[in-house]
N, C-alpha and C positions, 0 to 999 in steps of 0.2 A: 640497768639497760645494757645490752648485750652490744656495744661498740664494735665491738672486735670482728663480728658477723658482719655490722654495715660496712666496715673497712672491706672485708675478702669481697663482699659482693662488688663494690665497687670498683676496687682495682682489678679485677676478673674480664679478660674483653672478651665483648659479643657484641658487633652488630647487626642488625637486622638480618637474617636467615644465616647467622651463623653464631646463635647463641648457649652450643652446645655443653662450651666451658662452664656458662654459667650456670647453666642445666645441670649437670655434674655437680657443680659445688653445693646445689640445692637437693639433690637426690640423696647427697650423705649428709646433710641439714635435718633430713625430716624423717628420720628413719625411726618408726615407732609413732610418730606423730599421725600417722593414714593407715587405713586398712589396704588401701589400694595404692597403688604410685604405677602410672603408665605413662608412654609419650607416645603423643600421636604424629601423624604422616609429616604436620606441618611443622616438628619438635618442639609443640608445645609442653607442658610437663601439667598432669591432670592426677590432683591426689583429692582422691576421696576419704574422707569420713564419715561411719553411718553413724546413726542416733545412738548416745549415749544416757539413755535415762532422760528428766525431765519430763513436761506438760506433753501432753498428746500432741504432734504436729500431723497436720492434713495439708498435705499439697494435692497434685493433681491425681484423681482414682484413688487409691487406696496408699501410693507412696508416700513418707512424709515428704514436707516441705524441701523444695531442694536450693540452699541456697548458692550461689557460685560468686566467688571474690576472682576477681579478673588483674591478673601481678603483671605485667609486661616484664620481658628480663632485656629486653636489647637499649642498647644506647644508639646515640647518632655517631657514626663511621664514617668510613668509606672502602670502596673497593679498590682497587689497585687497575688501574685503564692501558694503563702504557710504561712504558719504558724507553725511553731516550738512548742515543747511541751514546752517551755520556755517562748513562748511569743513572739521569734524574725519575725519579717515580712521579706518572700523573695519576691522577685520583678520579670517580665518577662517586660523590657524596650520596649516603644511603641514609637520609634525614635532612633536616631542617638545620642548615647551618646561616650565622650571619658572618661573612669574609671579617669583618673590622675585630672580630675574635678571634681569629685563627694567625696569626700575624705572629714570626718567631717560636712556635710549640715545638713541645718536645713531643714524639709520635712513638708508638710502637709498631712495626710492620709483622703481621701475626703473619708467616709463612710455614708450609708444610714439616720445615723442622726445628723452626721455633722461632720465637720470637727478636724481631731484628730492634734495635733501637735506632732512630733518626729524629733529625729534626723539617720542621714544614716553612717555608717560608713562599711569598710571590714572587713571580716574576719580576725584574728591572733593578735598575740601580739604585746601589746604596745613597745612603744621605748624603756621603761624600762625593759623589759625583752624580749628585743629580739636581733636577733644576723644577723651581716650585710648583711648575704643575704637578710634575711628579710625583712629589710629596706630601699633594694633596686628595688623590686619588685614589678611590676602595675597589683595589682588583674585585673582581669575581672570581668565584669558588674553583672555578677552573684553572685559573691563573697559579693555584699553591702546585705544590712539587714538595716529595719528599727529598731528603741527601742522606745517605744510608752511610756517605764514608767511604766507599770501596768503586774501585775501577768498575764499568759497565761489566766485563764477560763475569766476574764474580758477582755482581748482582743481581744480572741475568741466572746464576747456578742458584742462587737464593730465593730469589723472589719471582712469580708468577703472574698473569695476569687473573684477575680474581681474588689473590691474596684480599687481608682485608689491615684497616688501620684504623688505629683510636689514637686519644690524648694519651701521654703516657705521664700520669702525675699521681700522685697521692695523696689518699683521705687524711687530713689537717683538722685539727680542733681549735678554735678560733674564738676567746671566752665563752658565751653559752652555745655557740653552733657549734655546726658539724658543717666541713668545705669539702667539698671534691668533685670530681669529673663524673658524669655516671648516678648521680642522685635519682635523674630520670631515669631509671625507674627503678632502680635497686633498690628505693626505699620501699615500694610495696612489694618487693619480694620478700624485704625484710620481714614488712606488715603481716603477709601473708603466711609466714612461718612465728612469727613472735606474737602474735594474736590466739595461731592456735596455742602455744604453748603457753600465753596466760589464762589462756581457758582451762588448763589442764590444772593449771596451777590455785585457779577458783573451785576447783572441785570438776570441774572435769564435762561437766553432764549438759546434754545438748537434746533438741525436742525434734534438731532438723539434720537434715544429711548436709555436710560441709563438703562442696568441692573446691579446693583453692586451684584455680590455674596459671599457671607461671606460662604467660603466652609468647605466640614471638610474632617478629613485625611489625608492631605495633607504629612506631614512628614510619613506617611506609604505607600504613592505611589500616592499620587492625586487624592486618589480615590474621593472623593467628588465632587472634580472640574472635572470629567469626565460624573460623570452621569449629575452635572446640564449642562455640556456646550451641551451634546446629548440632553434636556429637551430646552434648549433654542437657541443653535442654532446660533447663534451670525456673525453679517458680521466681526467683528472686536473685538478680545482679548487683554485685556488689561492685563499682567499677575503683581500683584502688589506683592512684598517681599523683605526682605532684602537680602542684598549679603554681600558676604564678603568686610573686608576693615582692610587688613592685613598691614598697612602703620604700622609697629609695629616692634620694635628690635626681629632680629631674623629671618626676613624673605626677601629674596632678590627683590628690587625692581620687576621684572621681574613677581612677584607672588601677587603682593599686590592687583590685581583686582580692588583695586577704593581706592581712595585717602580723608580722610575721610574733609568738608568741602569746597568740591572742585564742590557741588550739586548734586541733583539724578544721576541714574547711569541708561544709556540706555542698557539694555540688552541684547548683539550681541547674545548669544549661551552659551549654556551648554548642561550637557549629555543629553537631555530631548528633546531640541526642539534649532531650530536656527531662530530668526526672523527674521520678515520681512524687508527687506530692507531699503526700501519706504516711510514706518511706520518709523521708523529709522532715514530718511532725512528727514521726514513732522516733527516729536517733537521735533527735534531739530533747524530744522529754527523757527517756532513755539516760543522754548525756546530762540533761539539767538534774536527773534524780540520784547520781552516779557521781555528780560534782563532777565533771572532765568538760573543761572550756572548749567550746565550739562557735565558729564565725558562719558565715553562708559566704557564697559567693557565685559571682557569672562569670563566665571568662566570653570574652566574645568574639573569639577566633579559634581555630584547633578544635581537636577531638580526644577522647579516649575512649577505652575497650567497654565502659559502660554500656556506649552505644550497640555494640556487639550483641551483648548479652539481653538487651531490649529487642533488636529487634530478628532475634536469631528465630530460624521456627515459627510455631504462634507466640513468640515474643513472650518478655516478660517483664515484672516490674525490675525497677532498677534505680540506680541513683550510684551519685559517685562521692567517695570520701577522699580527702586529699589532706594532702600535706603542702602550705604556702612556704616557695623554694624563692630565695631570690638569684638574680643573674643564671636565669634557665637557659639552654643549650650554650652550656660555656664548663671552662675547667674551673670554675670558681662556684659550682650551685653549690646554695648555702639554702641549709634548715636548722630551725631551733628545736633542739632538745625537746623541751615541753611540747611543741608540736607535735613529734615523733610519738611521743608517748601518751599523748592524747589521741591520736589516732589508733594507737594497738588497743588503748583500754577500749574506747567505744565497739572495736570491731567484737572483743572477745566479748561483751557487753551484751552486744545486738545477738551477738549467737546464742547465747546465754539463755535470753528469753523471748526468742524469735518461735514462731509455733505454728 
């Protein structure tokens, strides 16, 4: 299992509309892997592969089948809003953060020439001078502030309004998991490049035209994966992401949504989109005849790029394959190994004998 790849995606920052780095890192990732490699207006990254041998596929008129794996490359950031006559940096969050996470981190401030290191902390007094309301209180997201270190005019010469900022932590091996910042969604970029190249490595031969798109935005509305799946159109959406996997003190079986090493996670429905049935009963016979453990699951809030690719155009079939992450939107998302790799077999799997 190519580790080494999930690490660079990882520590790689891109937030939402500014996930160019990681665009890059994947365009010298897949080179020989696509007939095609383009980025579209919204810098999504759209690599195509046409049929390589294999069963006749028919998709719509006379094209084969076209299937689209939908990769989200951004993580949850933020933008840089203000600057204090002091120096301190305020933030406007471009994601889905919970504050009682964000408390003491270590930050990267990614500015025009290069990358600043700080740390994030909230507003008000420390333990040692403060009084127990105080201490019991979970600021809002607005409340954090970076400290870059440096006098205001010198921060001012560094950093902009717009700049952008991530965790700045790195991918850890933790007995069988994998830990770090950024899982969301670097793992289906991973998928999305390591799927094809187990296909290659099964002999190669495909019935349908493969586009994988490595979108952007996604944690602000999907928007990426809506303009490419209207640009391409797809018989069949593959929506790749992590889901939850709350098997963790604390939370009633009932809610745990997938069970973490128990393999990918077929994704029935969430607020976004509900899939395809069919799609649903094919990857998993598919998966049962393949030997690769598979769970099902609902999440019953959120969305991913699935829904995109359903309902883009005259729409298509879709369904989403996941990967169950525990402690999502934090610098601690954790997956298991055998998840991960349960996920790439089925994808290359499905391609394999999709028609």
């Amino acid at each position: 299992m190519n580790i080494e790849l999930l690490k660079r995606l990882c520590e790689t920052p891109g937030v939402p509309g500014r996930e160019e780095r990681v665009r890059g890192l994947i365009e010298r990732e897949v080179k020989g892997l696509f007939d095609e490699v383009r980025t579209d207006a919204m810098g999504s990254l759209i690599c195509t592969r046409a049929p390589r041998g294999g069963k006749k596929s028919g998709g719509r008129g006379t094209r084969p089948t076209r299937v689209m794996l939908l990769c989200h490359m951004d993580e949850i950031g933020f933008y840089v809003s203000h600057i204090t006559d002091k120096g301190f940096i305020y933030l406007d969050p471009a994601g889905g953060f919970d504050p009682r996470n964000l408390f003491s981190r270590r930050v990267l401030v990614c500015a025009a020439d290069g990358d600043i290191k700080g740390v994030m902390n909230p507003g008000g007094r420390p333990i040692h001078i403060s009084g127990p309301d105080e201490r019991t209180k979970v600021p809002e997201v607005k409340e954090f502030f970076v400290d870059i270190g440096l006098p205001a005019d010198k921060v001012r010469k560094k950093v902009k309004v717009g700049d952008y900022v991530v965790m700045d932590e790195p991918m850890i091996e933790v007995g069988e998991k994998l830990v770090s910042k950024a899982m969301d969604n670097r793992v289906a970029c991973w998928l999305g490049i390591e799927s094809v190249r187990a296909l290659d490595k099964s002999g190669g031969k495909h019935a349908c035209e493969i586009v994988v798109a490595f979108t952007t935005q996604e944690e602000v509305g999907l928007r990426g994966a809506k303009t490419s799946s209207h640009a391409v159109q797809p018989d069949i959406g593959l929506g790749i992401d992590v889901t939850l996997s709350c098997d963790t003190p604390g939370v009633p079986d009932a809610e745990m949504v997938t069970r973490q090493g128990k393999g990918f996670a077929l994704h029935v429905k969430d607020a976004s989109f509900i899939s395809d049935h069919k799609l649903i009963d094919q990857l998993e016979a598919i998966a049962k005849k393949k030997r690769i453990p598979s769970q099902r699951s609902i999440l019953r809030a959120g969305g991913q790029d699935g829904a995109a690719a359903q309902q883009a155009a005259a729409g298509a079939r879709a369904v989403g394959i996941t990967v169950g992450t525990r402690y999502i939107h934090t610098v601690t998302e954790m997956v298991d190994r055998k998840d991960l790799a349960a996920a790439r077999d089925i994808l290359a799997a499905y391609l394999a004998e999709v028609a």
